[in-house]
C-alpha positions as CSV (number, residue, x, y, z in Angstrom):
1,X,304.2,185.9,365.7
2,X,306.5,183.0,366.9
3,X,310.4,184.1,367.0
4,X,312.1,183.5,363.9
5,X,308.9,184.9,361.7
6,X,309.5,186.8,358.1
7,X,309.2,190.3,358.8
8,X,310.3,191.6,355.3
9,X,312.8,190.6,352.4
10,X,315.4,193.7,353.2
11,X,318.1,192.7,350.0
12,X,315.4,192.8,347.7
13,X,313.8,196.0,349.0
14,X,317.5,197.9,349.4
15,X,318.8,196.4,346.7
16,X,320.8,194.9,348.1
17,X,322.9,191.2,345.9
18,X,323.3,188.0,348.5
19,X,326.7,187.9,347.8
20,X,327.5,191.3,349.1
21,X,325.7,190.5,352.2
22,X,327.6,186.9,352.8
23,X,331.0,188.7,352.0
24,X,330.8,192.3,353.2
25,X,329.2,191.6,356.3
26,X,325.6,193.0,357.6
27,X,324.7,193.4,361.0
28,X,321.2,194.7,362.4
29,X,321.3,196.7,365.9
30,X,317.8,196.8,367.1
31,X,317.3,200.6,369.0
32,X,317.3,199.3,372.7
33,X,319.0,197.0,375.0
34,X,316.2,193.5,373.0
35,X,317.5,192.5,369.5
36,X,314.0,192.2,367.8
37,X,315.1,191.5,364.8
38,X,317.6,189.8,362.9
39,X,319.2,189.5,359.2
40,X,320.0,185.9,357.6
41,X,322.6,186.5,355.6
42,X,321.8,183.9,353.0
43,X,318.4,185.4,352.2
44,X,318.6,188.8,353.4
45,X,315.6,188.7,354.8
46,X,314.7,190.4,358.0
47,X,313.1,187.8,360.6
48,X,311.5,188.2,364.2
49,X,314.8,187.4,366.4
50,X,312.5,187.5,369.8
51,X,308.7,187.6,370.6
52,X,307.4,190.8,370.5
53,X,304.6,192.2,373.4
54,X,302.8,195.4,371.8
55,X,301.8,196.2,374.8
56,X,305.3,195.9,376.6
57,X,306.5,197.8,374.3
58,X,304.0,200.2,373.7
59,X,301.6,200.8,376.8
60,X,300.1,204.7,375.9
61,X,300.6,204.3,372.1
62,X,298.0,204.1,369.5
63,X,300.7,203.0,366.7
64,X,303.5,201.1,367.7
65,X,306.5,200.9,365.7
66,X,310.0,199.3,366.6
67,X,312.9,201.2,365.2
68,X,316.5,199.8,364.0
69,X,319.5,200.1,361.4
70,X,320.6,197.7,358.9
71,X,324.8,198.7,358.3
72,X,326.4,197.4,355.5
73,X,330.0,197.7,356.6
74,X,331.7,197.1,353.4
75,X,329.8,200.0,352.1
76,X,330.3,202.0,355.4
77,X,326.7,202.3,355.0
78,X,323.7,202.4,357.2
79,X,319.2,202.0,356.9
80,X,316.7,202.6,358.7
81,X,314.3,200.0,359.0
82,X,310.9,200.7,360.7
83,X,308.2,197.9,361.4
84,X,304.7,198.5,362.7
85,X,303.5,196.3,365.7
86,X,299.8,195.5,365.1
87,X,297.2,194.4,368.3
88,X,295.5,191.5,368.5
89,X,292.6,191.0,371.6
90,X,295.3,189.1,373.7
91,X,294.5,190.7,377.2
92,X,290.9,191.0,378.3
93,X,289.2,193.9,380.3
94,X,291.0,193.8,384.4
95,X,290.0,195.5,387.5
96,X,292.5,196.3,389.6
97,X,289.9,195.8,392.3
98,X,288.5,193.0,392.1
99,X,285.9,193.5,395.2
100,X,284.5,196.8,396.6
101,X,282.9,197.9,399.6
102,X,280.7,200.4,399.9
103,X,278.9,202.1,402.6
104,X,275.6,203.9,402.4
105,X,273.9,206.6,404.2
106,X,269.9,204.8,404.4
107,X,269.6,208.8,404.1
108,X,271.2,208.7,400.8
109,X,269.3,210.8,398.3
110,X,268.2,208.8,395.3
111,X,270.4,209.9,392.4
112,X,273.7,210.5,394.1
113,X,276.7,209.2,392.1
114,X,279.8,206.8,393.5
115,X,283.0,206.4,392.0
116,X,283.4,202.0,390.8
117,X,286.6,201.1,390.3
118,X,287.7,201.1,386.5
119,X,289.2,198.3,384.3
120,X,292.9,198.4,382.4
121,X,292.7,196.7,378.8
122,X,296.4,197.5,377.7
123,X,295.2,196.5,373.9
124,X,294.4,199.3,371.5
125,X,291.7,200.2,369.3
126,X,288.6,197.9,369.4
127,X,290.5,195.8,371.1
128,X,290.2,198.1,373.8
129,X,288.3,198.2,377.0
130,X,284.8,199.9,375.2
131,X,281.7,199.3,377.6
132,X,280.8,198.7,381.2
133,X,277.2,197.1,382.9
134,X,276.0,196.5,386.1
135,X,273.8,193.3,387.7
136,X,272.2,192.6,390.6
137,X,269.8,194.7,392.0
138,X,267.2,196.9,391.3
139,X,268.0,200.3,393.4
140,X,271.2,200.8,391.8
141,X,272.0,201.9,388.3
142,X,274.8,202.2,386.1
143,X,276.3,205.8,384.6
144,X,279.5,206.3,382.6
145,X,281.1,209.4,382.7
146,X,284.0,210.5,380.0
147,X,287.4,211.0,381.7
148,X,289.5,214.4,380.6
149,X,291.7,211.8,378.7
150,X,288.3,210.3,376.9
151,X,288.7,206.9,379.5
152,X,285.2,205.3,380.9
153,X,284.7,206.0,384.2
154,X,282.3,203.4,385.9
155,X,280.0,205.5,388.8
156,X,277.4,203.7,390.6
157,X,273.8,205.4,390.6
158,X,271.7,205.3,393.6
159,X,267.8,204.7,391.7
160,X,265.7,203.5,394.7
161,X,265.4,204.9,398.1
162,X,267.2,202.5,400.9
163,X,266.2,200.8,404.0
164,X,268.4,199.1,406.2
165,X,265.5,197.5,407.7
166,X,264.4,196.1,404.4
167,X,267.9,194.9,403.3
168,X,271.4,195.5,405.1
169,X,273.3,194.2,402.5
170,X,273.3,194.6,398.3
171,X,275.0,192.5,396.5
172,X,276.3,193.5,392.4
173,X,278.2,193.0,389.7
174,X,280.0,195.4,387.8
175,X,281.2,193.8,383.9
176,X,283.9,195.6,381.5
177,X,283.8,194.4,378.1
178,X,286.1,195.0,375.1
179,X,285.2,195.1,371.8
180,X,287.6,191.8,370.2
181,X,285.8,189.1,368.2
182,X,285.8,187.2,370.2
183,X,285.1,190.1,372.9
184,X,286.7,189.6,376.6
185,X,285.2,190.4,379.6
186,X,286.3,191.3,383.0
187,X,284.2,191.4,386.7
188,X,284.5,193.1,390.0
189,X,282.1,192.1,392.8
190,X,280.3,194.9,394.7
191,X,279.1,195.1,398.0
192,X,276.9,198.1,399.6
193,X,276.4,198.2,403.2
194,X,273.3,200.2,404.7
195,X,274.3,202.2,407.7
196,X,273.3,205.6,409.2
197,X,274.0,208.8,409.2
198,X,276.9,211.4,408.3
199,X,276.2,214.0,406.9
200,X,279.4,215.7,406.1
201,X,282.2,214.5,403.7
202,X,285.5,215.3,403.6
203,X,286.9,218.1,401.7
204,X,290.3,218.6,400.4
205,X,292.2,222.1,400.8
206,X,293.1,221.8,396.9
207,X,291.3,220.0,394.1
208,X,295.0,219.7,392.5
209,X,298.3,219.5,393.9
210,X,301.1,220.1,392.0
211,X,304.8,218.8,392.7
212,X,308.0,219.5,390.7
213,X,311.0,217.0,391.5
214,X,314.1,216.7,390.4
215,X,314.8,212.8,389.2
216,X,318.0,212.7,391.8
217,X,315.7,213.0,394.8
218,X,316.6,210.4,397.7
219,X,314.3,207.5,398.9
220,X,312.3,208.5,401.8
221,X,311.9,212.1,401.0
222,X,308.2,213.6,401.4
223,X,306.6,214.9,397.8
224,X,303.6,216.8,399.4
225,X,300.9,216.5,401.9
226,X,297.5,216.2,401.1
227,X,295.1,217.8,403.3
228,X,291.4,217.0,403.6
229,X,288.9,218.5,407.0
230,X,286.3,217.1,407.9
231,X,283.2,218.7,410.2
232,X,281.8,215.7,411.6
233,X,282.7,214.5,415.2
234,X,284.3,211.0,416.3
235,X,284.5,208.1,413.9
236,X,282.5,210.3,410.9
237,X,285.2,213.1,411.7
238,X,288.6,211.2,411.4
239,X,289.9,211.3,408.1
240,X,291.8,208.4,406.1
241,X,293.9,208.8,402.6
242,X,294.1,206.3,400.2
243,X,295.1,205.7,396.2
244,X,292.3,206.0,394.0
245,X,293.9,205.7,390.8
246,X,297.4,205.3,390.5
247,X,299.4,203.4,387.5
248,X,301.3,200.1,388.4
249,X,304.4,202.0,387.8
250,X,303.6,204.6,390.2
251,X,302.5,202.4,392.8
252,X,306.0,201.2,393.0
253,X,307.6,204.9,393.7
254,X,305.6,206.3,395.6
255,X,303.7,205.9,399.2
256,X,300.8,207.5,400.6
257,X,300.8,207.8,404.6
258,X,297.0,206.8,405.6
259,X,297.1,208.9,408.7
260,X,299.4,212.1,407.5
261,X,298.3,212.2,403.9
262,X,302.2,212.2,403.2
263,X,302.9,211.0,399.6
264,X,306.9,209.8,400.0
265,X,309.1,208.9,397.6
266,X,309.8,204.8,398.1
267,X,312.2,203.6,394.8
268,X,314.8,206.1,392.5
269,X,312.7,208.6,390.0
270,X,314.1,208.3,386.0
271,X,312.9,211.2,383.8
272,X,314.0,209.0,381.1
273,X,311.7,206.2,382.0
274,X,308.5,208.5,382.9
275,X,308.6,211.8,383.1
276,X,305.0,212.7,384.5
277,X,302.7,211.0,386.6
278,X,299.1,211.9,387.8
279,X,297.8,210.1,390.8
280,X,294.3,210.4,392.3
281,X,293.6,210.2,396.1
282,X,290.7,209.6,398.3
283,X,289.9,211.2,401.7
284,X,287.6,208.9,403.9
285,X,285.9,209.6,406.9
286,X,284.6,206.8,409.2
287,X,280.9,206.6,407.4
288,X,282.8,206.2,403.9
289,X,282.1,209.5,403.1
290,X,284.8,210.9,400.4
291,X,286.4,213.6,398.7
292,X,289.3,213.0,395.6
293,X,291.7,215.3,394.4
294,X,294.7,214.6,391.9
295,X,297.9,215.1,392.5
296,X,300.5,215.8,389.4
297,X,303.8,214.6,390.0
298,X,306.3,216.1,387.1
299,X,310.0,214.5,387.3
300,X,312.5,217.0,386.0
301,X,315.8,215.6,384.2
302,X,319.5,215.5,386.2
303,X,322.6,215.2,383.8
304,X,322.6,211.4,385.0
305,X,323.8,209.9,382.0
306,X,327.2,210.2,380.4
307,X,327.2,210.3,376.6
308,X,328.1,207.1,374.7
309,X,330.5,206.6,372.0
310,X,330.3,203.3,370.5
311,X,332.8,202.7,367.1
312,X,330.3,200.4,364.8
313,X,332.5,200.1,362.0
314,X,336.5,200.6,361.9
315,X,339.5,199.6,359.8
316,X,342.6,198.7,361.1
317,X,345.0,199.8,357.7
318,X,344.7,202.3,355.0
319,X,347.1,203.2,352.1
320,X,349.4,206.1,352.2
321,X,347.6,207.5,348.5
322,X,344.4,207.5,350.0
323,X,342.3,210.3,348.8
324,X,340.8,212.8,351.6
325,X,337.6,212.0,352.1
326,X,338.1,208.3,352.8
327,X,335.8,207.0,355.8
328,X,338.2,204.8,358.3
329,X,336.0,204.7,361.0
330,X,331.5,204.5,361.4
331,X,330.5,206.0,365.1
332,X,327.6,206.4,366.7
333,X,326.9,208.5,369.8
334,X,323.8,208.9,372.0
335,X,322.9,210.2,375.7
336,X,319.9,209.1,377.2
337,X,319.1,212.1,379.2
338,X,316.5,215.0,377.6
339,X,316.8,218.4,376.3
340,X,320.3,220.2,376.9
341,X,321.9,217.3,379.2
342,X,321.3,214.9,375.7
343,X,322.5,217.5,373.4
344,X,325.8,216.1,372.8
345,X,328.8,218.1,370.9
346,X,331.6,215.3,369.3
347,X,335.1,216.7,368.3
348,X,338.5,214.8,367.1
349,X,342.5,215.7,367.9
350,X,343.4,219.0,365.9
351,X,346.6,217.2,365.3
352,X,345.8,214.3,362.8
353,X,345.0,214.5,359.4
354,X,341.6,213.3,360.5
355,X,338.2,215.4,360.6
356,X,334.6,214.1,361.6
357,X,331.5,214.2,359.0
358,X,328.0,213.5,360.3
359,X,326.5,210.5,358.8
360,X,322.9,209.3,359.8
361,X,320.8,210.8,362.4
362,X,323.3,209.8,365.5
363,X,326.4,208.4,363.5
364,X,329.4,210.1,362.6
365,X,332.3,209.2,360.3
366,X,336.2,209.3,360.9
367,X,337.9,210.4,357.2
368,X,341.0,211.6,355.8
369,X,341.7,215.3,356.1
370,X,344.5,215.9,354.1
371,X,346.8,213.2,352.0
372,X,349.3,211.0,354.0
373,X,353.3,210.1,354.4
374,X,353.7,207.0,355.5
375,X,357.6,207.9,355.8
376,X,357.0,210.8,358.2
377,X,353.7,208.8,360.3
378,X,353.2,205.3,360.0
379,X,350.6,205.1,362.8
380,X,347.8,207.7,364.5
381,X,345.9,207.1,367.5
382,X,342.5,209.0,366.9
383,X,340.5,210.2,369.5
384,X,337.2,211.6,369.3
385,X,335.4,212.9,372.6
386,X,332.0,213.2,373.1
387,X,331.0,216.2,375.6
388,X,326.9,216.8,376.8
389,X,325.5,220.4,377.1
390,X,324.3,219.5,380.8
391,X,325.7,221.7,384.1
392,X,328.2,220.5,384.8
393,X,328.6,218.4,381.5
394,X,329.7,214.8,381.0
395,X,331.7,213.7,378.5
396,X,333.1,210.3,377.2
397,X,336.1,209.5,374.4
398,X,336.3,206.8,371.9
């Protein structure tokens, strides 16, 4: 939907008159750095205030729904507004490779399996990348195997024995389709070479290799070492690492060392932007033989992030007979780190006649403790700090 599209009539539905909206004063504030959405204060209706991308947004959700808060600051008051994102089949069916060698044994054994490389559709649903084929020559099939995560994994299926002699070169076509309406397709181009033989693979010393690292960790440092032996001599014997599957995200942190099997850490790690990442890597020997293992990658969280007070709502005056109870101030306070180092604890001066009420999931109020003199104070200065459970703990003060 373009920007500026009705997303819902939010007077109507809160209840909401037009005049309280023009003279009180609403303002939305969108969970996130984006405003998404906006409210016209004539109609009080809520309206798309950028162009949304689902699959920006939301790359490993099934539902995607953007979160914000409507505050009606004469009422001191605050919503919750949640709007659901819905797919359409804007992205067809990519391989990340979009040409593969191969290299096979004329000893090959008919019925032996190789790994093709997959396709990305970030749509959801049907939308979804849903079914793969193969083209181009008869002594080669197609076989999908189910991923532990339920994703298609392409494998090409050796049907007819080879001979080099015959035909040195095979030449295929690998499709992924998605299941729009329209449906989009994407291709990879496959070629097999024909050589002779090795007859021993590489073979990793761990199927899994698992790596705990804290978030903090500098640039350059080494992760782990992947190992993989192989028992052949010369060219068939040396052994080469690559990526098999890696995320585009995860290509940009980390590096494998082709010769070493180092894997080395090559931007900053942020728990709060991804917290886990699985990577797949090959060992090749110099026939194309192969062995993969996965590698999980967990990033633990540093107290990185101070907490943040931000004052959404304030007055600048209040009468002397003020009740207690009466809200002068509207905070809210959040910390994006996880777990202890984001629980944060707020607290306000013991000496003013202040005290702090919690409000709406993150917000807080400022209110009268007690009744005031203006003879004796005419003026406070209020304080309230904002301290994190982390080790050592951060704080902040508004």
């Amino acid at each position: 939907m373009p920007k500026g599209s009705f997303v819902g009539d939010v007077a109507k539905d809160l209840g909401l008159h037009l005049l309280e909206l023009s003279d009180r004063g609403v303002r939305i504030l969108n969970k996130g750095r984006t405003q998404y959405f906006a409210v016209h204060g004539k109609t009080g209706h809520l309206a798309t205030a950028e162009r949304i991308d689902r699959e920006q947004l939301c790359p490993l959700e099934e539902k995607c729904v953007l979160r914000c808060e409507l505050i009606v600051e004469g009422q001191m008051q605050v919503y919750g507004i949640q709007v659901e994102i819905t797919d359409i089949n804007d992205n067809a069916p990519n391989f990340r490779q979009a040409e593969k060698d191969l290299r096979f044994m004329e000893t090959t054994a008919p019925g032996s399996r190789f790994p093709l490389p997959d396709a990305h559709d970030p749509d959801s649903g049907r939308n979804s990348l849903q079914s793969y084929e193969l083209s181009g020559d008869e002594h080669f099939s197609l076989a999908v195997q189910a991923g532990p995560g339920g994703d298609q994994r392409p494998e090409l299926v050796l049907a007819k024995v080879l001979d080099r002699e015959e035909a040195a070169f095979h030449e295929l076509v690998l499709r992924a389709m998605d299941g729009g309406d329209p449906a989009r397709t994407g291709t990879a181009r496959i070629r097999v070479t024909v050589l002779d033989a090795n007859d021993n693979a590489p073979v990793f010393s761990q199927a899994e290799y698992t790596v705990r690292v804290p978030e903090d960790v500098p640039v350059g440092s080494t992760l782990v070492t992947v190992m993989a032996t192989d028992a052949d001599e010369g060219m068939n014997g040396q052994v080469k690492y690559s990526f098999h599957k890696i995320s585009d995200r995860a290509s940009e942190l980390f590096n494998l060392d082709s010769e070493t099997g180092e894997i080395i850490v090559k931007d900053d790690l942020d728990f709060e932007e991804i917290s886990f990442h699985e990577l797949e890597v090959q060992a090749h020997d110099g026939g194309e033989l192969f062995d993969t293992a996965k590698v999980a990658i967990s990033v633990t969280d540093v107290n990185d992030n101070v907490p943040e007070l931000t004052v959404s709502s304030a007055v600048s005056a209040i009468s002397e007979d003020a009740q207690p109870g009466t809200v002068v101030a509207l905070l809210k306070v959040q910390d994006g780190d996880s777990g202890a180092n984001g629980q944060v604890r707020c607290s306000i001066d013991k000496d003013v006649p202040f005290r702090l009420e919690k409000s709406y999931e993150d917000y807080y109020r400022v209110v009268t403790a007690s009744e005031l003199d203006r003879e004796q104070v005419w003026e406070y200065n209020v304080t309230v700090r904002a301290v994190d459970g982390g080790s050592p703990s951060l704080q902040s003060s508004a």
